[in-house]
C-alpha positions as CSV (number, residue, x, y, z in Angstrom):
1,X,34.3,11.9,-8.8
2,X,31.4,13.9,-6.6
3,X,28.9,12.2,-8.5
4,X,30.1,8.7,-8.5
5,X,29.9,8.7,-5.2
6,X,26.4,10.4,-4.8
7,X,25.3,8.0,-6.8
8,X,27.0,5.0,-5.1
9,X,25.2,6.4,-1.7
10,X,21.4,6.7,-3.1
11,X,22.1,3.3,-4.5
12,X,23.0,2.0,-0.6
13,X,20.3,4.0,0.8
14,X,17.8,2.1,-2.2
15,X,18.8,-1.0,-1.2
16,X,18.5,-0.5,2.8
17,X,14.8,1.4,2.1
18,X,14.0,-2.0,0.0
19,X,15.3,-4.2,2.7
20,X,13.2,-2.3,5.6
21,X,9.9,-2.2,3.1
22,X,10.6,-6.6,2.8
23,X,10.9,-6.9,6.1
24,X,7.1,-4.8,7.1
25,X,5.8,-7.4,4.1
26,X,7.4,-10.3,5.5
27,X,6.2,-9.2,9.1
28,X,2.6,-8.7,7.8
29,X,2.5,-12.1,6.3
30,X,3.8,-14.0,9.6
31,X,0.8,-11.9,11.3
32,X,-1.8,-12.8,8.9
33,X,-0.8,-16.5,9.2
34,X,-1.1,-16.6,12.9
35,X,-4.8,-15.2,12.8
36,X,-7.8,-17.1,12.7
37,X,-10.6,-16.3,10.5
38,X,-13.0,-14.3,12.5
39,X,-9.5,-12.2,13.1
40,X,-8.8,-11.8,9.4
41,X,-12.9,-10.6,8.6
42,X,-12.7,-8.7,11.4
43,X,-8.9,-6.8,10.3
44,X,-10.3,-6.6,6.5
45,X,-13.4,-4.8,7.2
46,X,-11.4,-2.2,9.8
47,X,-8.6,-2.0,6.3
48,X,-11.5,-1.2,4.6
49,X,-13.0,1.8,6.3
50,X,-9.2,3.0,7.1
51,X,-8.9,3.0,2.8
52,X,-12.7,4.6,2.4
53,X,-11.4,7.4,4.9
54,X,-8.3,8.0,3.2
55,X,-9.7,8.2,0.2
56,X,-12.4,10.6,1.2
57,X,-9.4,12.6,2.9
58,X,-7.3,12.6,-0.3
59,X,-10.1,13.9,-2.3
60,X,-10.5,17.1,0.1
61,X,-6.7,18.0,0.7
62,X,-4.2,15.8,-0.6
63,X,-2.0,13.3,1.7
64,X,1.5,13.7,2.5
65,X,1.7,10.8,2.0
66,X,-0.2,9.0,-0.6
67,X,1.7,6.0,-1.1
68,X,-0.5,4.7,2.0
69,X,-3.2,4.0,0.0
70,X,-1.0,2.0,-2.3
71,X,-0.4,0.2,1.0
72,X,-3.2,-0.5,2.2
73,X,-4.9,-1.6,-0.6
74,X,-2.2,-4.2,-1.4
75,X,-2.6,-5.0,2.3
76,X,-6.1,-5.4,2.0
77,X,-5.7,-8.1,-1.1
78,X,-3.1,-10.3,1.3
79,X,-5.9,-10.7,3.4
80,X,-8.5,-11.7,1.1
81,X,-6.1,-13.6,-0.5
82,X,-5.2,-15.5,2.8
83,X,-9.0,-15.6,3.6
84,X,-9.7,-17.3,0.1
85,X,-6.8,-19.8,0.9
86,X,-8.0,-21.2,4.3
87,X,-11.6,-21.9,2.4
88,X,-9.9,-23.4,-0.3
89,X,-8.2,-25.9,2.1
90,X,-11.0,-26.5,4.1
């Protein structure tokens, strides 16, 4: 019975992580869309050198963390995605 009901509580605790991790998407999106395109250059050159950094940093000692540079980099192709959107339309 223990583990039924570990296993019913990392299933609730997957679901709220993947709600919280939608909503920081969903935020990042509404914030790109209210930019305008100097804005979006301007915030993908500064995701750039963050990700160069980390990199460098993850080669010397390894992150805690190193799902940030998953982030990032998929953060990085939102904007250039948005970026090659607005030209499209224009």
């Amino acid at each position: 019975m223990g583990n039924l009901e570990n296993a019913n509580s990392q299933l609730q605790n997957f679901k709220i992580s993947k709600n919280i991790m939608m909503s920081k998407k969903a935020d990042f999106v509404k914030s790109i869309h209210g930019m305008n395109e100097m804005d979006l250059k301007a915030r993908l050159e500064e995701d750039k050198q963050r990700l160069k950094k980390l990199h460098f940093a993850h080669t010397i000692s390894p992150l805690e963390n190193p799902m940030t540079i998953r982030g990032l980099r998929r953060e990085i192709a939102r904007l250039k995605t948005e970026l090659k959107n607005r030209t499209q339309e224009a």
